[in-house]
Structures are given as C-alpha cells and as structure tokens.
MIKOL-561173 format. One record per residue (C-alpha): chain; x, y, z; residue number from 0; residue in three letters. Coordinates in pm, whole numbers. Example, Ala and Ser with C-alpha at 12.3 -4.5 7.8 and 13.67 -1.06 7.14 Angstrom:
! MIKOL-561173
R   unit        u        v        w   pos   code
R      A     1230     -450      780     0    ALA
R      A     1367     -106      714     1    SER
! end
This chain:
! MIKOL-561173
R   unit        u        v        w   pos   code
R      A     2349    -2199    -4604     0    UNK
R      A     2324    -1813    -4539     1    UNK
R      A     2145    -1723    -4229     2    UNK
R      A     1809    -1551    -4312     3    UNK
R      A     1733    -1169    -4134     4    UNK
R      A     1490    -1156    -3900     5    UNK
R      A     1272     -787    -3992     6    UNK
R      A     1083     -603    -3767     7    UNK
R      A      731     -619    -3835     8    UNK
R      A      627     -246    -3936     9    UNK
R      A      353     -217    -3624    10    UNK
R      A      680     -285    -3358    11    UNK
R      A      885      -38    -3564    12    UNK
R      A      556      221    -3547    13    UNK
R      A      518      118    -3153    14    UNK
R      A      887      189    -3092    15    UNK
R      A      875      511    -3274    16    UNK
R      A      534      678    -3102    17    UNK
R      A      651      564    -2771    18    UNK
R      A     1012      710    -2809    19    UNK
R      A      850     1083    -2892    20    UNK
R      A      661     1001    -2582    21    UNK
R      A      881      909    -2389    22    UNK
R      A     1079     1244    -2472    23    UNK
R      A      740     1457    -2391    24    UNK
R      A      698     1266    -2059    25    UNK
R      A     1070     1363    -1950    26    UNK
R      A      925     1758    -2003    27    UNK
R      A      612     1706    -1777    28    UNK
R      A      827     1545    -1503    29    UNK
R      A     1065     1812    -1535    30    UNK
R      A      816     2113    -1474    31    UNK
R      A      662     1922    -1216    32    UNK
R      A      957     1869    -1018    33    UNK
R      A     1095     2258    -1084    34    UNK
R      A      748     2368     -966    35    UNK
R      A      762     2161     -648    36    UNK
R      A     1097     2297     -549    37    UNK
R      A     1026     2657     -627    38    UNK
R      A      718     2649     -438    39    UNK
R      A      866     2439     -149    40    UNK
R      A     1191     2616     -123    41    UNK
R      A     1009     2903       29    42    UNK
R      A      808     2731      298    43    UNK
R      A     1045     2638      541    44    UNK
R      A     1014     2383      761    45    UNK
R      A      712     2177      777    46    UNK
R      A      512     1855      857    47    UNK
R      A      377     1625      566    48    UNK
R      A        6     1491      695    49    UNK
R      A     -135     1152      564    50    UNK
R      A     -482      986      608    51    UNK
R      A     -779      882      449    52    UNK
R      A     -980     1093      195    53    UNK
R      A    -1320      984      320    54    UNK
R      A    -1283     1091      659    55    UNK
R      A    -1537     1334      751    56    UNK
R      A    -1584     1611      957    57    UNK
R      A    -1690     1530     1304    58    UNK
R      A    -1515     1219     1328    59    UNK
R      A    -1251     1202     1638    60    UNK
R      A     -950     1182     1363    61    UNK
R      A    -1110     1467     1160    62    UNK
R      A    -1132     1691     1464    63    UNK
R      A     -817     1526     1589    64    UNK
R      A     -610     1659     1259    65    UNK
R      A     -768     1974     1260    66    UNK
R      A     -615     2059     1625    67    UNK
R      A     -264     1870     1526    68    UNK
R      A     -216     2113     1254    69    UNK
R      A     -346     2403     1485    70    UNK
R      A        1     2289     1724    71    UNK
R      A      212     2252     1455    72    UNK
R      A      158     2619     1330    73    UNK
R      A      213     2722     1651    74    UNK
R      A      550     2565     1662    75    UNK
R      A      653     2712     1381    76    UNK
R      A      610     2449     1108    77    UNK
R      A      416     2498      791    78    UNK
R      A      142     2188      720    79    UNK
R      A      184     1961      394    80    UNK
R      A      -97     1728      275    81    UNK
R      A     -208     1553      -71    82    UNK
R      A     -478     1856      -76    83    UNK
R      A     -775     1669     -128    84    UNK
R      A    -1088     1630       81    85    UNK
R      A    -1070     1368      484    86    UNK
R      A     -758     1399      692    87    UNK
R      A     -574     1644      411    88    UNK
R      A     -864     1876      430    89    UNK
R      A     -845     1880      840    90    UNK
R      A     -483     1939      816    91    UNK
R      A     -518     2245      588    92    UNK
R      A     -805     2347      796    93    UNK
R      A     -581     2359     1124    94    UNK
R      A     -317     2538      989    95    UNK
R      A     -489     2786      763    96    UNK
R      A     -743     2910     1064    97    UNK
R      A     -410     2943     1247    98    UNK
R      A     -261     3180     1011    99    UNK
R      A       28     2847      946   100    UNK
R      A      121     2779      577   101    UNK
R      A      -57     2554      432   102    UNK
R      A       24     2351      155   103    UNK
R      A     -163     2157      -77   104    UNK
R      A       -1     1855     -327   105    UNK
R      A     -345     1747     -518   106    UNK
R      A     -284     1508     -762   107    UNK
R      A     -476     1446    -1142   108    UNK
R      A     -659     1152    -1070   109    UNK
R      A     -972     1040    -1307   110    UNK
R      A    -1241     1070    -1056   111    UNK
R      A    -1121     1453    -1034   112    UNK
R      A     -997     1501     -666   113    UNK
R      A    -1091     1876     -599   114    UNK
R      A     -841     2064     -421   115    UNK
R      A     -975     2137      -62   116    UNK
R      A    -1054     2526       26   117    UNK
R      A     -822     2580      333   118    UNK
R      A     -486     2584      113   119    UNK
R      A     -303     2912       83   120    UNK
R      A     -317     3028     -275   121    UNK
R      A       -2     3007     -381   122    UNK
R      A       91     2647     -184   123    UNK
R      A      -98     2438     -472   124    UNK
R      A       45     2218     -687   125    UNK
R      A     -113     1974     -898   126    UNK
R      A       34     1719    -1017   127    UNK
R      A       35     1429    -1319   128    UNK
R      A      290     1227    -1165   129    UNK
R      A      288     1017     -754   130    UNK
R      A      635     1002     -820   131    UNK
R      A      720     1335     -834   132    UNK
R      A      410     1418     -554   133    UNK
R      A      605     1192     -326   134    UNK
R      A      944     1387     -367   135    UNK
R      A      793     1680     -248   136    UNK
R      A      614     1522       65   137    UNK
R      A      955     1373      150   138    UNK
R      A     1202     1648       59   139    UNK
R      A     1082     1912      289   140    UNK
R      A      896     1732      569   141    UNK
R      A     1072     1786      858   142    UNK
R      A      814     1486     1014   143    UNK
R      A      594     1232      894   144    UNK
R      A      254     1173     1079   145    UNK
R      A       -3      921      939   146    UNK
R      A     -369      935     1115   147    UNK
R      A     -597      605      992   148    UNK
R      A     -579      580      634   149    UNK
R      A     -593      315      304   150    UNK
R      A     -374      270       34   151    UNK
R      A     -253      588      -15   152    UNK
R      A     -152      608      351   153    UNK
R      A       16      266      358   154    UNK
R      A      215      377       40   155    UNK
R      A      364      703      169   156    UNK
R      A      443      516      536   157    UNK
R      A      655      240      391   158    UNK
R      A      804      434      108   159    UNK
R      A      919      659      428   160    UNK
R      A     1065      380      590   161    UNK
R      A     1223      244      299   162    UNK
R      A     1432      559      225   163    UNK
R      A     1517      577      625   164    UNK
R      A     1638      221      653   165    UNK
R      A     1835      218      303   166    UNK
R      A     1971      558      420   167    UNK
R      A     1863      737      122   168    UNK
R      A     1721     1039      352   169    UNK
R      A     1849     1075      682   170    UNK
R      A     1567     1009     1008   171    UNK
R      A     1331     1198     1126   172    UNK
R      A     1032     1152     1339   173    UNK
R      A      741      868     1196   174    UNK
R      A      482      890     1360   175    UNK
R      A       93      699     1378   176    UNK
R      A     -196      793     1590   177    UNK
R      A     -467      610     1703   178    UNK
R      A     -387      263     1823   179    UNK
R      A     -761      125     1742   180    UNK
R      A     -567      180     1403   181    UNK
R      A     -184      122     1390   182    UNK
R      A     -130     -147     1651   183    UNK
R      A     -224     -452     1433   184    UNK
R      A      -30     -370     1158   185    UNK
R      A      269     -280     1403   186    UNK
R      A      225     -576     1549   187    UNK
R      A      239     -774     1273   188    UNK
R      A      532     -596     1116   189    UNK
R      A      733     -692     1433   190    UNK
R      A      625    -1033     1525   191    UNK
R      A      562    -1164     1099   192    UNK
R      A      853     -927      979   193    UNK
R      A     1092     -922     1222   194    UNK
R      A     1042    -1223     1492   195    UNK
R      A      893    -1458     1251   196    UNK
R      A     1047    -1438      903   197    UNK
R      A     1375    -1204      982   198    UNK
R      A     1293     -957      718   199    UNK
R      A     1363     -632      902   200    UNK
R      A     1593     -562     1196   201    UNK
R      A     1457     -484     1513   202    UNK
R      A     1593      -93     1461   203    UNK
R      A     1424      -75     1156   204    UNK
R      A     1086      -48     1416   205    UNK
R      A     1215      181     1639   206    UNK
R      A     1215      412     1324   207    UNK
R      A      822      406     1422   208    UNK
R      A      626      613     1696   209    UNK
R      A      288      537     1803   210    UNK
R      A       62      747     2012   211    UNK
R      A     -283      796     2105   212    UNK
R      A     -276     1205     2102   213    UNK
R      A     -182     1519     1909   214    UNK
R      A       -4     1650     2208   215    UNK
R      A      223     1346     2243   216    UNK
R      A      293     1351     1867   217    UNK
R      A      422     1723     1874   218    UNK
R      A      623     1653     2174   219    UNK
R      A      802     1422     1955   220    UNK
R      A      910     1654     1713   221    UNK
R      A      961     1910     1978   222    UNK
R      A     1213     1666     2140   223    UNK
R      A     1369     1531     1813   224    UNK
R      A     1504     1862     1671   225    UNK
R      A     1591     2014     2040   226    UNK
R      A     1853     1758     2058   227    UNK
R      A     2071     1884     1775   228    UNK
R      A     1903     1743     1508   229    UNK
R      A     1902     2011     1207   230    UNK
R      A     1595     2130     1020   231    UNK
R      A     1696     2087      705   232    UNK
R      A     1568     1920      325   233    UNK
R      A     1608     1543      338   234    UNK
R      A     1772     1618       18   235    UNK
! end
C-alpha cells in the first residue's frame, strides 16, 4: 500500500515564508547596530562601563556616590559608559560630563520610552533595538566593570560579565560592586550555595569579583590592575 504525503497546511507554509523575509530584515538592523557601536566606540578610548538601577534618584548616597566615581574616572583618563537612561546611568554621565570626561550613552528602545539622560556628549548616543548588540558594546570597550545597587538589568550585565571571564571568551579585567548593604548577600550566597554547597563554580571563579564600600577604593583597583602590565585594550 503506497505511503500517503503528508502537505503542509498553507498557514505553516505562509508562517514560514513571512518569518524568513523577517528574519532577513532583522539580520540588517543588527548589522547597523553593531557597525554604529563600533564606529562610535572605536574613537573613545579607554573607558569604564557603569551599571545600576534606573530609579535611583538624586540625593541618594549611590546617586551622589556615582556622580563622584565618574568625576575620578575622568580624571584618570577613562571615558564613562552607561545604558543612558535616567538613576545610576544618569549620575555616571553626570560625573564625567561636568568633568569635561567622555561620556557615553547606550539607551535602548524599550516600550515605556526610556529617555536618554541630558549629561551624554552628543555624539556618544546610540540607541539601540537590540540588548544583544547593547551588551557587545558595554563589554567590548570597557576596560572595567563596576555595578552600584541595581535590579534585573544589573544582575544581567554582572553575570553575563562573569560568564565570558570564566569561559575565557574575553580576557579579565577588574569586576567590581559597591556598597556591601547591597552585594554581600548575594556574594555570599554565590560562594557558600554555588561554590561550597552545590560545586557549581570554582573558588577562582569568585576571586573574579571585588567588593568595596567606596569610589576611591574602586579606582584604586583599576589603577593597580593596568599598572601591573595589564594592556588597555578591546576585549575583542
């Protein structure tokens, strides 16, 4: 008995066709994104990628905290890099923009309309469609990481960090969390769950980590790191 075909009903054949043009389209987008990233970020230079909540406001001892940080940072020659929106990433571009420091802004198209925060040079803004391609750009020319109290965002950025670091897809460079009212219970859970309990990290996997209480410990850090013949460089 011959074997009957099995067809395609016509709606799969219509889905497959609409979402292979789109797919094609999509490939564009993330293309200019990513060219307009490096173009941009080519001609910064060195520079320190700034994480933290968005509803931080000013006056509050991390807002003030991130303003000064980024004030340090300038002076040490490194431009500022934050997700451009309003909290910590405001603060950052604050510091380094009253400083005369670059200041760089990666806001992102989100539906409640993040605005783009006033204290980003002109031509250091990129927005963009895509985290993915956002999170290149933090990575690929941040010469540190530093993550004040933040939420999901935050968390995202810190463990995709450490991810690339420990699978040796970027090589290290200087991780670092202020404000132990904030950090210490997660760190603490991350080595005593994680790594004591369960085995799922090595214990050098959280020396990859700093934590500190001020901005002037967190710049001495970086200070330190690239005095001992560690080259400022893109991660990739």
């Amino acid at each position: 008995m011959e074997k009957s075909k099995t067809s395609t009903p016509q709606s799969e054949k219509s889905w497959t066709t609409d979402l292979k043009a789109q797919s094609s389209w999509q490939i564009f987008k993330v293309m200019s994104e990513l060219v307009e990233g490096f173009e941009k970020l080519n001609k910064i230079g060195p520079s320190v990628s700034i994480f933290g909540s968005a509803r931080t406001i000013p006056g509050d001892r991390y807002y003030e905290m991130t303003v000064d940080l980024a004030k340090k940072l300038t002076e040490e020659g490194y431009g500022v890099i934050t997700g451009g929106g309003p909290g910590i990433m405001e603060a950052a571009n604050k510091g380094a923009f009253e400083s005369g420091g670059k200041s760089v802004g990666l806001n992102i198209d989100l539906p409640f309309e993040q605005e783009p925060n006033q204290f980003i040079d002109y031509d250091k803004l990129i927005t963009f469609k895509y985290f993915f391609c956002r999170k290149v750009m933090f990575v690929k020319y941040a010469q540190a990481f530093i993550l004040m109290p933040g939420g999901f965002g935050t968390m995202d950025e810190f463990f995709e960090c450490l991810t690339l670091i420990q699978t040796h897809k970027i090589d290290r460079f200087p991780i670092i969390c202020i404000g132990k009212d904030y950090w210490e219970g997660l760190l603490n859970w991350m080595s005593g769950v994680m790594m004591q309990h369960f085995n799922n990290i090595h214990p050098q996997d959280m020396e990859l980590i700093s934590l500190v209480e001020t901005v002037d410990e967190a710049v001495e850090i970086i200070r330190e790191y690239y005095q001992k013949e560690h080259p400022l460089k893109p991660n990739f």
